[in-house]
N, C-alpha and C positions, 0 to 999 in steps of 0.2 A: 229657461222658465217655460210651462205647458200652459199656452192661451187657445183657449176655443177658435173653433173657427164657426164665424157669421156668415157670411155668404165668400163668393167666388166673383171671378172676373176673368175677361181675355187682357191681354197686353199687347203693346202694339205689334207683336209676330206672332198672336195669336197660339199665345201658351196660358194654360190657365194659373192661375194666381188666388190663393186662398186671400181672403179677409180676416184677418184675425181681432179678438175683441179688444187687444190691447190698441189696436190703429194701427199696428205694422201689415205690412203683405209677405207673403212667401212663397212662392213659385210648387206647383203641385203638378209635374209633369209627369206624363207619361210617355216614356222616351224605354224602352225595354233593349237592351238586356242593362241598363243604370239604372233606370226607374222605371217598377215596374208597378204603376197605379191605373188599370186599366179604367178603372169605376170612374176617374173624371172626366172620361169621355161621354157621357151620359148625363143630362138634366135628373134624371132617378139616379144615379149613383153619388151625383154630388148632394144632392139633396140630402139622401141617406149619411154623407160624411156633418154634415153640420151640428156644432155640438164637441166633433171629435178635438180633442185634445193633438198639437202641433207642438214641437218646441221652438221656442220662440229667439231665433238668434242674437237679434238686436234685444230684446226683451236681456236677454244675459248678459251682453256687453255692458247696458246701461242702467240696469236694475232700476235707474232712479227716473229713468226716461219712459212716458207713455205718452203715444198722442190723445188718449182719451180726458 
């Protein structure tokens, strides 16, 4: 299921972690040559991702489940 993403965060090893609007989290790394999302190294690139559409894992496992 595709939930927006609202803001970001670090985690405690300091990986970023999107926000999504459903209330799950989802890891948004940038780990290259596996992940290759440079733009969340930047305050202006995350910024720019807000809005973007994520698919939502847990969102699919439990369709019936949101923490909103």
């Amino acid at each position: 299921m595709q939930q927006a993403i609202i803001g970001f965060h670090l985690d405690d090893e300091q990986d970023w972690v999107a926000d999504l609007a459903c209330g799950h989290k989802q890891h948004v790394r940038h780990n290259p040559p596996w992940q290759n999302r440079p733009w969340v190294m930047t305050a202006a690139g995350r910024q720019e991702k807000l809005g973007m559409m994520l698919q939502c894992k847990q969102c699919e496992e439990n369709p019936s489940i949101s923490l909103n």
